[in-house]
C-alpha positions as CSV (number, residue, x, y, z in Angstrom):
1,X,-33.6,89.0,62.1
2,X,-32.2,86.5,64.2
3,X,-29.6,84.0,63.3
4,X,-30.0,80.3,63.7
5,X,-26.7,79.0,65.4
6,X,-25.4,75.3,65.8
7,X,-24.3,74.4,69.7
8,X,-22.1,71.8,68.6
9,X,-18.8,73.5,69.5
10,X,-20.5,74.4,72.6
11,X,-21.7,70.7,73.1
12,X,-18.5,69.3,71.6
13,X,-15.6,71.4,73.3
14,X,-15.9,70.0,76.7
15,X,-15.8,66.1,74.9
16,X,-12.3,65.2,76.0
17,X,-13.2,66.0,79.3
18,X,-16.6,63.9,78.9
19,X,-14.6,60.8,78.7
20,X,-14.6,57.8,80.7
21,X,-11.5,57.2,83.0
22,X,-9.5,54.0,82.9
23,X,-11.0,53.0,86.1
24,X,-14.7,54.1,85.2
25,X,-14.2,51.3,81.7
26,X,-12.7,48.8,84.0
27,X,-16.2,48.9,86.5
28,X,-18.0,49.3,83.5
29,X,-16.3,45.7,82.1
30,X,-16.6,44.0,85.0
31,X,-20.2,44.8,85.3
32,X,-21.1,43.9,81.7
33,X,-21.7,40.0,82.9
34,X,-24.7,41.3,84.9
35,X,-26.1,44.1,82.2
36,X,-26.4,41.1,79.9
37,X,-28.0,38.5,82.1
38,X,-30.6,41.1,82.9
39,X,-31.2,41.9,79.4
40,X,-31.7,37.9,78.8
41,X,-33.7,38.5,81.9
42,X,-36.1,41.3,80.4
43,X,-35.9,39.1,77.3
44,X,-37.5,35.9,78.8
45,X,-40.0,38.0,80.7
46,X,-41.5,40.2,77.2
47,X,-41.7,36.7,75.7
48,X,-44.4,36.5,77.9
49,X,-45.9,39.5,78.5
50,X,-48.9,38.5,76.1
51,X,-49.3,34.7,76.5
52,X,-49.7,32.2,79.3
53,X,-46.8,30.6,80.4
54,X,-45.9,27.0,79.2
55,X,-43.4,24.7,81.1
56,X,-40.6,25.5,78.9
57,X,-41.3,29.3,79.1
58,X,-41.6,28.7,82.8
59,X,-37.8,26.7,82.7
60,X,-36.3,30.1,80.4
61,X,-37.4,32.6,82.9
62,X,-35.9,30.3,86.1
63,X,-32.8,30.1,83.7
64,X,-32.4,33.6,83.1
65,X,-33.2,34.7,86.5
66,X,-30.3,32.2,87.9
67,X,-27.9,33.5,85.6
68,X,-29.1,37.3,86.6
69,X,-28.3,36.1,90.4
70,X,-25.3,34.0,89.3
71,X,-23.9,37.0,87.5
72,X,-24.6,39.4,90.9
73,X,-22.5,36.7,93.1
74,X,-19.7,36.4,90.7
75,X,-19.2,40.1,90.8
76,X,-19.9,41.0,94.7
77,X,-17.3,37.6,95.4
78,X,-15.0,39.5,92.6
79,X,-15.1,42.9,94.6
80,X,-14.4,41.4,97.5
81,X,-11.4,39.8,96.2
82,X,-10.5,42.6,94.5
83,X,-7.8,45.2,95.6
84,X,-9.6,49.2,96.5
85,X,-9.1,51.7,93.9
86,X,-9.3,55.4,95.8
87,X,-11.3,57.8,93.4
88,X,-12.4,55.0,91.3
89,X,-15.5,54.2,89.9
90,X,-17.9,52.1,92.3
């Protein structure tokens, strides 16, 4: 008869050296602006996926998409400003 083992100590022994680095939170943070004007993004364009556009739904998506572009800039003029970290997450 075989035994039914749990991997978790297999899965969970290597977690402290799973985690994210000081640098790799700090990219993530400074990328967040962007992650959340493309979800408002993806939001505006599932509103509508099943109906035809009206002026104001028309307005939300240009909105959304300038804030998705807005959000791009402000991090690439960031970067550029921004001292380089070697070994660091891009």
């Amino acid at each position: 008869m075989s035994h039914i083992v749990t991997v978790q100590d297999a899965v969970t022994a290597f977690a402290d050296f799973m985690e994210p680095t000081a640098v790799e939170l700090e990219a993530i943070e400074w990328e967040m602006p962007i992650v959340l004007a493309d979800v408002g993004l993806l939001d505006a364009y599932i509103v509508l996926l099943d109906q035809v556009p009206a002026e104001v739904d028309e307005r939300r998506l240009r909105r959304a998409r300038h804030r998705a572009l807005a959000a791009r800039v402000a991090l690439a003029d960031r970067v550029a400003g921004a001292p380089r970290v070697v070994g660091g997450a891009a």
